[in-house]
Backbone bond lengths (Angstrom), bond angles and torsions (degrees), N, CA, C in turn:
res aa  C-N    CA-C-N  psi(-1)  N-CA   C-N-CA  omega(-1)  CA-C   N-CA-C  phi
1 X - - - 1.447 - - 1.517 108.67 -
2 X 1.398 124.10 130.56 1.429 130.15 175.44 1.732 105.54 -141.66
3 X 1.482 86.39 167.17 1.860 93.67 -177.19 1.151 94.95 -123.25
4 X 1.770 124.79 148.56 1.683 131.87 -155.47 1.232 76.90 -138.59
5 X 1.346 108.00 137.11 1.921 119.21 154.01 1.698 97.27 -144.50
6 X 1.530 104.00 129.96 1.833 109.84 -166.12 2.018 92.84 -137.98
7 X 0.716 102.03 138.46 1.529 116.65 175.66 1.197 103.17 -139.84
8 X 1.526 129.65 152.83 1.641 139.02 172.72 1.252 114.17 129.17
9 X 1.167 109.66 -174.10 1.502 112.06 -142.46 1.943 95.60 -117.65
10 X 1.111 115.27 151.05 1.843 111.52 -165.68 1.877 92.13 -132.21
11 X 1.107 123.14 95.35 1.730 113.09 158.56 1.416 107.94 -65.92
12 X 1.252 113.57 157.34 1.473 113.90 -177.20 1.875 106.96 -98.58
13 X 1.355 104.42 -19.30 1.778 98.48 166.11 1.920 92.62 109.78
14 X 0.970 133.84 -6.65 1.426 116.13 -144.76 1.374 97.22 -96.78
15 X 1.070 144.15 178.08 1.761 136.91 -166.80 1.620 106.00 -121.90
16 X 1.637 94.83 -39.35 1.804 112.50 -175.28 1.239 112.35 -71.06
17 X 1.652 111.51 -39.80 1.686 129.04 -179.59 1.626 120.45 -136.54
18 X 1.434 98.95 72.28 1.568 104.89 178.83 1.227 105.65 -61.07
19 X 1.452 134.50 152.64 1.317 143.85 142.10 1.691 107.91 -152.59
20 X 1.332 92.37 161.95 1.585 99.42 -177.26 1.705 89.41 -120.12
21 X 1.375 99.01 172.61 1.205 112.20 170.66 1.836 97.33 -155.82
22 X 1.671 102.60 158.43 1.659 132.25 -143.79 1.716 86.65 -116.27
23 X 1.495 139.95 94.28 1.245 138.67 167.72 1.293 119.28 -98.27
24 X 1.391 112.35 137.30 1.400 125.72 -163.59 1.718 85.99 -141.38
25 X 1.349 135.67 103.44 1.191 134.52 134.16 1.655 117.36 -121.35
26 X 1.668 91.77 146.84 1.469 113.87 161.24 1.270 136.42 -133.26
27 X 1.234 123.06 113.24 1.653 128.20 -146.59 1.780 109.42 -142.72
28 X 1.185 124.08 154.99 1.273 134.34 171.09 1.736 111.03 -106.87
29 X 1.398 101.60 134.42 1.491 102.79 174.05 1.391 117.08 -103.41
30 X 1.168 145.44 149.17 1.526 151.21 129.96 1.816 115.78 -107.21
31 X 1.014 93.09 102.28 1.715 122.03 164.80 1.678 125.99 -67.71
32 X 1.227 113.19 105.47 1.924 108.91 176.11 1.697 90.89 -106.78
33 X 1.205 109.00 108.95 1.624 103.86 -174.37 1.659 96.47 -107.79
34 X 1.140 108.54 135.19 1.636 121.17 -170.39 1.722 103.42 -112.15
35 X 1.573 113.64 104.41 1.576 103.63 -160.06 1.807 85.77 -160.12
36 X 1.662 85.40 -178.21 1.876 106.33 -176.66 1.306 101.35 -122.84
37 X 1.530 114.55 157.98 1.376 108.35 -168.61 1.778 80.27 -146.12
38 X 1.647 104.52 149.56 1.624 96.19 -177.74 1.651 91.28 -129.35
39 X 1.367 107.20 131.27 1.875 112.06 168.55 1.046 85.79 -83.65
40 X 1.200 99.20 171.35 1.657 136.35 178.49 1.629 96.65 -121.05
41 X 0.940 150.40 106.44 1.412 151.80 161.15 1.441 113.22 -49.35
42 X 1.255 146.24 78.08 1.169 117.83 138.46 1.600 118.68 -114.48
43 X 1.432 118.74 -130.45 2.026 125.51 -175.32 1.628 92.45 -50.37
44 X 1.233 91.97 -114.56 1.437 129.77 -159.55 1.680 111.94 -84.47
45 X 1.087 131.45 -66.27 1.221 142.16 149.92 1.703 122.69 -51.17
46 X 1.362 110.54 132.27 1.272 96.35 175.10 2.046 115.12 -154.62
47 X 1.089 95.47 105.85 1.611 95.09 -170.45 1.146 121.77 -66.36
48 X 1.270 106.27 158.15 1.916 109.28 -167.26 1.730 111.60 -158.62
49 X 1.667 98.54 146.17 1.046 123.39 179.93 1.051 123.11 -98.82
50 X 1.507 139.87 146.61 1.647 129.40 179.25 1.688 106.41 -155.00
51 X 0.934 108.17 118.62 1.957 113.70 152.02 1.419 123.57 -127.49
52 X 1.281 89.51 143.48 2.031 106.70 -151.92 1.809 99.85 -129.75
53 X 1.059 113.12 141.57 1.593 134.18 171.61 1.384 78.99 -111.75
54 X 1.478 106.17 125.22 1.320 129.69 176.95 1.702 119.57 -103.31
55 X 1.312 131.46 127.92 1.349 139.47 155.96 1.609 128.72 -68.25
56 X 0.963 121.44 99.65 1.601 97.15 -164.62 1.838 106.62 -140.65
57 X 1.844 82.26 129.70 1.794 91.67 -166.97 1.209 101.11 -95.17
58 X 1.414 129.28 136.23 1.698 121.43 165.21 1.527 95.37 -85.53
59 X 1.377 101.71 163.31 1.591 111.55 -175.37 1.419 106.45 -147.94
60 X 1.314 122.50 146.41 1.300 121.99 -155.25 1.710 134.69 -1.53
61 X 1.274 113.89 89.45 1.176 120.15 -129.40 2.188 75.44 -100.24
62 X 0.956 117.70 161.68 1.400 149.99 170.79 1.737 116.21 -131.69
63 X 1.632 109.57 98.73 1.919 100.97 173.38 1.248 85.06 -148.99
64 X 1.495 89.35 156.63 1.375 112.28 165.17 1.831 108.90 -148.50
65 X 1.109 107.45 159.38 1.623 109.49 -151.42 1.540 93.93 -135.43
66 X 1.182 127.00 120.34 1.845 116.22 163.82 1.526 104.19 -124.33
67 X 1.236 98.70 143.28 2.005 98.96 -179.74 1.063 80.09 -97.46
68 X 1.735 105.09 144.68 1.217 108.62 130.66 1.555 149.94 -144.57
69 X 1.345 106.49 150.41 1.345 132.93 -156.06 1.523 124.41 -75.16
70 X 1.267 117.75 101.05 1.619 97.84 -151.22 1.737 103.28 -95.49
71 X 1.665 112.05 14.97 1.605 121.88 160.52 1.275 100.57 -95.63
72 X 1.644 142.65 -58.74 1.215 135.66 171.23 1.263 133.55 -94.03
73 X 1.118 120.71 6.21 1.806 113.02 163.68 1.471 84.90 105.88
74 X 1.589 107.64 166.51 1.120 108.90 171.58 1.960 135.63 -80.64
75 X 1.158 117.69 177.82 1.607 112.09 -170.61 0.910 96.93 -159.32
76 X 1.307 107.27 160.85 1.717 138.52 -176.40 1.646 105.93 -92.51
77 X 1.273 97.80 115.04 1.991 115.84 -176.13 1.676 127.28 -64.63
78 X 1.108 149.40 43.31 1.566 112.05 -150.51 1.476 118.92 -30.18
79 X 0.654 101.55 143.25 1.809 121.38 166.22 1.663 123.08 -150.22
80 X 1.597 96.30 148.18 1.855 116.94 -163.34 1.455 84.65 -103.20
81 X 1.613 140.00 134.74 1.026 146.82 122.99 1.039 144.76 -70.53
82 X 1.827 127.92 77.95 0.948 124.93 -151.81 2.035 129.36 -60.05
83 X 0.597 121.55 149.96 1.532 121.23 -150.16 1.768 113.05 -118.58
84 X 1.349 116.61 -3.47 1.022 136.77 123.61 1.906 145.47 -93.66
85 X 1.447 130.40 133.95 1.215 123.99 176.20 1.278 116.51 -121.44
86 X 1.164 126.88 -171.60 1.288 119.56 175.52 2.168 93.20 -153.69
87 X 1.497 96.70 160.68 1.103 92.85 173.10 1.847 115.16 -179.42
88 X 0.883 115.54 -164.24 1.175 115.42 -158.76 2.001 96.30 -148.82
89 X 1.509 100.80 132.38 1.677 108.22 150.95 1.255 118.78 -155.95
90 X 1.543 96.15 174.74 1.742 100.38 173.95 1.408 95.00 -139.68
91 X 1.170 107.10 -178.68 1.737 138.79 -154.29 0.903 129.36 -133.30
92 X 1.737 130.74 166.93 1.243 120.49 143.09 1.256 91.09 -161.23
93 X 1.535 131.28 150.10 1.423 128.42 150.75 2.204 114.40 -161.96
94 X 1.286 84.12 -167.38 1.601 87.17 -171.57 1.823 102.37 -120.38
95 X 1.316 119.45 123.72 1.098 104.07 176.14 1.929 109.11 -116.72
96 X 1.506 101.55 110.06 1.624 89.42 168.45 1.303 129.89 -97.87
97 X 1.758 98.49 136.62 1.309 122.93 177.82 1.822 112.15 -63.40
98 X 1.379 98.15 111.74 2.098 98.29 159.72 1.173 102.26 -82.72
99 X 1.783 96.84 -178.53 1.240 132.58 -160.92 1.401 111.23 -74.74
100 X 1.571 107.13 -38.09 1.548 120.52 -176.84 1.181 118.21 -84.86
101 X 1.203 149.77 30.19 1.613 151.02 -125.36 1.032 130.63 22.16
102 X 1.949 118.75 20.32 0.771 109.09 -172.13 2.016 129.78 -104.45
103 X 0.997 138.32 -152.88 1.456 103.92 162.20 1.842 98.36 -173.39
104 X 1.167 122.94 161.84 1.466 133.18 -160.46 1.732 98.93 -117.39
105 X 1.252 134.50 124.48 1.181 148.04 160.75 1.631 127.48 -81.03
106 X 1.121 129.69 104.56 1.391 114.98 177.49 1.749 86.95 -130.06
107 X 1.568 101.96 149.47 1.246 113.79 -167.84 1.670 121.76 178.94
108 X 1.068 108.51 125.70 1.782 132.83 -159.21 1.146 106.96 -108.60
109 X 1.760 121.74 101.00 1.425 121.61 172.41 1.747 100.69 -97.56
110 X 1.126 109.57 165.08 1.837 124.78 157.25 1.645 95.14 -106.23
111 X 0.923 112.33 111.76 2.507 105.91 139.67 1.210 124.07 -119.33
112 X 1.234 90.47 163.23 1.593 117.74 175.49 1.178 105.09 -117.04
113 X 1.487 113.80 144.09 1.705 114.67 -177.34 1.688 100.43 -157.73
114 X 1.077 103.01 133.06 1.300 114.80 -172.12 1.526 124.75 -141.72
115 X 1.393 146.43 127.34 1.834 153.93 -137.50 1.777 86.48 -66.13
116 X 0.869 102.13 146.36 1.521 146.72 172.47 2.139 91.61 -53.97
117 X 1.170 111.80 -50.33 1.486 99.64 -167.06 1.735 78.56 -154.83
118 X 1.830 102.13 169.17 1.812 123.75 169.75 1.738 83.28 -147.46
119 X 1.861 66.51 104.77 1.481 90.70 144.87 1.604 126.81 -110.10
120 X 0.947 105.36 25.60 1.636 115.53 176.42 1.881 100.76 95.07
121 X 0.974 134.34 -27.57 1.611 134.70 170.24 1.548 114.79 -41.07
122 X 1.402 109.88 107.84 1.564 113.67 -170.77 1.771 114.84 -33.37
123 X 1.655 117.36 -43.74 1.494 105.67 165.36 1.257 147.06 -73.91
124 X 1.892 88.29 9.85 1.678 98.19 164.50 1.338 116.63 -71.97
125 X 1.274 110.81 0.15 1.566 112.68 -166.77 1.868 90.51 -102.50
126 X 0.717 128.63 -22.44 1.428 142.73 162.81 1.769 113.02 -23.90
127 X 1.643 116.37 70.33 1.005 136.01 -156.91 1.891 90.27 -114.96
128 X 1.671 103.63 122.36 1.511 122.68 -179.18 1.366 114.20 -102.10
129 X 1.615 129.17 110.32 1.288 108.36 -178.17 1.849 91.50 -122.47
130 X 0.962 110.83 105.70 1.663 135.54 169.90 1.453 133.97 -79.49
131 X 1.329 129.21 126.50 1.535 130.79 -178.62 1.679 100.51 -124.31
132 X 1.434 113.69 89.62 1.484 129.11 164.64 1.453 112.99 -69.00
133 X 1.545 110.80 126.16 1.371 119.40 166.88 1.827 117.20 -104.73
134 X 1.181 107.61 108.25 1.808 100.04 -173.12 1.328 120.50 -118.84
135 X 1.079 117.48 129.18 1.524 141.85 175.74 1.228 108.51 -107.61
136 X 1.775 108.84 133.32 1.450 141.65 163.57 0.918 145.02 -166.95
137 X 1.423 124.48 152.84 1.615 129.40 -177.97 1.474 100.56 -117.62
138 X 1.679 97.79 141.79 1.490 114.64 177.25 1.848 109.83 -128.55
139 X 0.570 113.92 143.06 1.567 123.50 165.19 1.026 134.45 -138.23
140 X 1.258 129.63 165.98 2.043 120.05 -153.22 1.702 89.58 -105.86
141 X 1.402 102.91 117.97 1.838 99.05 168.84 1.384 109.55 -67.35
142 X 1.565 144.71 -32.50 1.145 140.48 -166.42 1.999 104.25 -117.68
């Protein structure tokens, strides 16, 4: 679960019909990322690899979109926020093993996440490129 707040400005690239547009979204994520993770076996320390095909739900999402028009001033866009994503990452981190079965996680993904479908709606273009830092403790219940 993470919280996104993005403001800035999006040109669309086109040469014949430039326009920019003014983005203001705020949204919550929950992620089911379906992936492999490889230990490294050795003592105490032990490094690790991971790549994940990512699930990703937006959750009460907040946007607002204005084109703007540099013959008429600016305006308010409709826009669809798609409410599914999909995406892709990889990893790397070190997880150390304690004394008690227990062990400490630190670990650095990159993703990419990108709308579920483009249907032409300016936040289909709504392309996420992310650097997650994660911390954890695990311990053996039995």
């Amino acid at each position: 679960y993470s919280y996104n707040n993005f403001q800035g400005d999006y040109d669309n690239g086109l040469r014949e019909y430039p326009t920019t547009y003014t983005l203001n979204t705020k949204y919550s994520v929950l992620r089911l990322p379906l992936g492999i993770e490889r230990q490294f076996t050795m003592n105490r320390i032990q490094p690790l690899l991971s790549l994940s095909y990512e699930n990703i739900f937006i959750l009460n999402p907040i946007y607002d979109v204005i084109r703007i028009n540099f013959l008429y001033g600016p305006s308010r866009e409709e826009c669809y926020f798609r409410k599914y994503q999909f995406g892709f990452s990889g990893g790397a981190g070190l997880k150390f093993n304690m004394r008690n079965s227990s062990f400490l996680l630190l670990k650095c993904e990159a993703e990419y996440r990108i709308p579920s479908v483009n249907l032409g709606w300016i936040l289909d273009n709504h392309r996420v490129y992310s650097i997650l830092f994660r911390i954890g403790y695990g311990f053996k219940i039995r």
